[in-house]
Backbone as numpy.savetxt, mean C-alpha at the origin, in Angstrom:
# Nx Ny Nz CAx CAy CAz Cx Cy Cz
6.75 -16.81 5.54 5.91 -15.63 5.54 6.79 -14.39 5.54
6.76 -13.56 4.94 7.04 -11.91 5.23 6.21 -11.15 5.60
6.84 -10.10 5.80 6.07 -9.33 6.94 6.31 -7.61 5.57
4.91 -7.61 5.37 4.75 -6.55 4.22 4.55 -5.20 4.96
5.25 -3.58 5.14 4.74 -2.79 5.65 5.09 -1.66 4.14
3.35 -1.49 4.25 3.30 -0.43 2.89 2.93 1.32 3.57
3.90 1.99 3.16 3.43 3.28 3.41 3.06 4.24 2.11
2.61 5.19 2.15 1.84 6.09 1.58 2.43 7.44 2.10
2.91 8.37 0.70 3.77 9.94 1.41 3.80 10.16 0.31
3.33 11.80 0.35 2.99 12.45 -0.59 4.26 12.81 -1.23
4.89 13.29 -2.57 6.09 13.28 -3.11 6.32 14.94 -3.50
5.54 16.04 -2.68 5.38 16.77 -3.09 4.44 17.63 -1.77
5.09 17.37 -0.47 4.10 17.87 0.86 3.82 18.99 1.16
4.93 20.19 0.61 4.66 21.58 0.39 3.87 22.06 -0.23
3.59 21.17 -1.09 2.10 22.04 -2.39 1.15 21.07 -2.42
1.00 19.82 -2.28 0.21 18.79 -2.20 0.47 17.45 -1.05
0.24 18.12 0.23 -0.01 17.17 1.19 -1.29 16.96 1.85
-0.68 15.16 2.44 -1.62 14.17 2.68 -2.22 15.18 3.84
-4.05 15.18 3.70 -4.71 15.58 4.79 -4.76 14.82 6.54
-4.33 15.43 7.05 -4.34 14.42 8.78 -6.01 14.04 8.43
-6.35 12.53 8.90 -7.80 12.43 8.71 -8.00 11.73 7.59
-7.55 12.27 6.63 -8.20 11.58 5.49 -7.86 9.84 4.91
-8.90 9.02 4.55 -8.45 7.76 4.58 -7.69 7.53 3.66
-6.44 6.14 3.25 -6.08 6.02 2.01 -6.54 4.62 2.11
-7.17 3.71 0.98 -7.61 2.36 0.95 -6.48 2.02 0.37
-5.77 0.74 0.51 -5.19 -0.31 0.11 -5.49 -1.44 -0.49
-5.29 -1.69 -1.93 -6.46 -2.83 -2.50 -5.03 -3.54 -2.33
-5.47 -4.91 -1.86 -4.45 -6.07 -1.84 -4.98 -7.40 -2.74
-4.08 -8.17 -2.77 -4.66 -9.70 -3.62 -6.13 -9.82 -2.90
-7.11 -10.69 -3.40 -8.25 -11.43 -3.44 -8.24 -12.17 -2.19
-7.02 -12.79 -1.96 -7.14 -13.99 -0.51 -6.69 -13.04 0.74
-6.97 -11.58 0.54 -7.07 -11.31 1.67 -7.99 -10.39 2.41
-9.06 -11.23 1.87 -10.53 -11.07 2.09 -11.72 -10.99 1.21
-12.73 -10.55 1.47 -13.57 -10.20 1.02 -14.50 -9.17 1.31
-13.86 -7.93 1.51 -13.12 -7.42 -0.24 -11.77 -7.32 0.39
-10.79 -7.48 -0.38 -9.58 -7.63 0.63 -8.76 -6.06 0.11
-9.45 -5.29 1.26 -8.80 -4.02 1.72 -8.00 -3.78 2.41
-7.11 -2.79 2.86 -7.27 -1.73 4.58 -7.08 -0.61 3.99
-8.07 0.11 5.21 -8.19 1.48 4.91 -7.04 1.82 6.26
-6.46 3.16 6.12 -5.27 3.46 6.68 -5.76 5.01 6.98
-5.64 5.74 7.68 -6.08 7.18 7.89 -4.55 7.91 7.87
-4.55 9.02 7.49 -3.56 9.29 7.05 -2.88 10.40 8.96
-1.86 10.19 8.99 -1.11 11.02 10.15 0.34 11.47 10.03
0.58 12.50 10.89 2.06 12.85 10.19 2.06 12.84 8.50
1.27 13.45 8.15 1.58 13.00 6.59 1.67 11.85 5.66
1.25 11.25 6.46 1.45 9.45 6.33 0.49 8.70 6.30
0.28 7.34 5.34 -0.82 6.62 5.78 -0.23 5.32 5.77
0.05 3.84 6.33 0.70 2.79 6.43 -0.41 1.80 7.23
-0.06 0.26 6.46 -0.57 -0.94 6.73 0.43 -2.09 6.41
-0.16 -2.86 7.26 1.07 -3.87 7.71 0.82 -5.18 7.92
0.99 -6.61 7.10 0.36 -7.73 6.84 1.32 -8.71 6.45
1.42 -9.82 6.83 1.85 -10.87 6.57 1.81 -11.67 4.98
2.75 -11.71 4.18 2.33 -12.45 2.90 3.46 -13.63 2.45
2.98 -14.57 1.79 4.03 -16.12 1.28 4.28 -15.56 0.51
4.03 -14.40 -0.44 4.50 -14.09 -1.98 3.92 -13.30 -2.48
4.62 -12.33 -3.68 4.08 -10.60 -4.24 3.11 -10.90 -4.82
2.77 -9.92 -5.10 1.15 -9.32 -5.54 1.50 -8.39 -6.08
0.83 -7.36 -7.05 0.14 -6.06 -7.10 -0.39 -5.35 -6.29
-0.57 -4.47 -5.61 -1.04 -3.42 -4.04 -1.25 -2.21 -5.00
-3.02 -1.81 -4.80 -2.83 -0.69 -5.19 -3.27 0.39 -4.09
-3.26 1.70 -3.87 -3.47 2.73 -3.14 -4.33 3.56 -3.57
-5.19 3.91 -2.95 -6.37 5.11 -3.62 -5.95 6.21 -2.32
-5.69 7.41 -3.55 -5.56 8.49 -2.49 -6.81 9.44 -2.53
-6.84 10.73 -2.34 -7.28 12.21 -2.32 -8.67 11.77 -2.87
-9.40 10.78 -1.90 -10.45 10.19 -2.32 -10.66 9.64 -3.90
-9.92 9.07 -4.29 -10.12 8.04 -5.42 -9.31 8.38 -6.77
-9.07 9.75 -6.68 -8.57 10.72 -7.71 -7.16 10.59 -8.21
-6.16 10.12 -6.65 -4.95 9.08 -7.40 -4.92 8.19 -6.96
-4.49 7.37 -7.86 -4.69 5.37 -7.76 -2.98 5.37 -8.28
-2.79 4.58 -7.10 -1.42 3.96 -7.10 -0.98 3.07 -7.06
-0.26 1.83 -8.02 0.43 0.56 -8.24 1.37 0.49 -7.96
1.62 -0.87 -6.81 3.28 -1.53 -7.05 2.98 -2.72 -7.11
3.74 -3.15 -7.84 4.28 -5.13 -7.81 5.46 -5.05 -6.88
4.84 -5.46 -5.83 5.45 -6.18 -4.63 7.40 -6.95 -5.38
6.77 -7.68 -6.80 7.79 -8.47 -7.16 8.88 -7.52 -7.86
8.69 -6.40 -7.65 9.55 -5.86 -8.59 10.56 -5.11 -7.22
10.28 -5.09 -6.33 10.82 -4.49 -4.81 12.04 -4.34 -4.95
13.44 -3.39 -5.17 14.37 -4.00 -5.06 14.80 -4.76 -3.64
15.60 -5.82 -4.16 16.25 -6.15 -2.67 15.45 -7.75 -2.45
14.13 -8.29 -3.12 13.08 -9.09 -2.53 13.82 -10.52 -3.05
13.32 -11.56 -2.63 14.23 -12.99 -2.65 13.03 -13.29 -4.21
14.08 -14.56 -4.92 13.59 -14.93 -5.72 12.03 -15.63 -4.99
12.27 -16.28 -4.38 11.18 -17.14 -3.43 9.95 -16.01 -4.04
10.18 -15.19 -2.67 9.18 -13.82 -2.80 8.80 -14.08 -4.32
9.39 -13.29 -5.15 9.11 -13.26 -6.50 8.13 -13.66 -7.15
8.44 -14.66 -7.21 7.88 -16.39 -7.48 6.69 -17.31 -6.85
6.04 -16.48 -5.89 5.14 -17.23 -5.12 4.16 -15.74 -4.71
């Protein structure tokens, strides 16, 4: 198992920062739930969730209420084991 911690930070906090309060949803793979979310409220500028996974996925992020949608492949991480990769 790994231990996945995804954060959320605005790239640009002087002219476009994260509201304290406001939620960011996290869409994760299918097997981790139904509907397999977390919503994360944003603090310090920040919004972060933190979950256990056997292997990458796609994770996407909805920010500024829906308006930016954000992708990573987990598998592309630098640094992540082939294993990871691969499963």
């Amino acid at each position: 198992m790994y231990k996945i911690h995804l954060k959320v930070l605005s790239t640009n906090p002087a002219k476009n920062p994260l509201q304290a309060g406001d939620l960011i949803l996290f869409a994760l793979h299918n097997t981790f739930g139904d509907p397999p979310i977390r919503l994360s409220k944003v603090k310090d500028q920040c919004a972060e969730t933190e979950f256990y996974s056997y292997g990458s996925f796609t994770v996407g992020a909805f920010v500024d209420y829906g308006t930016t949608e954000l992708e990573l492949d987990l598998a592309e991480v630098q640094g992540v084991s082939n294993y990871f990769k691969t499963h």
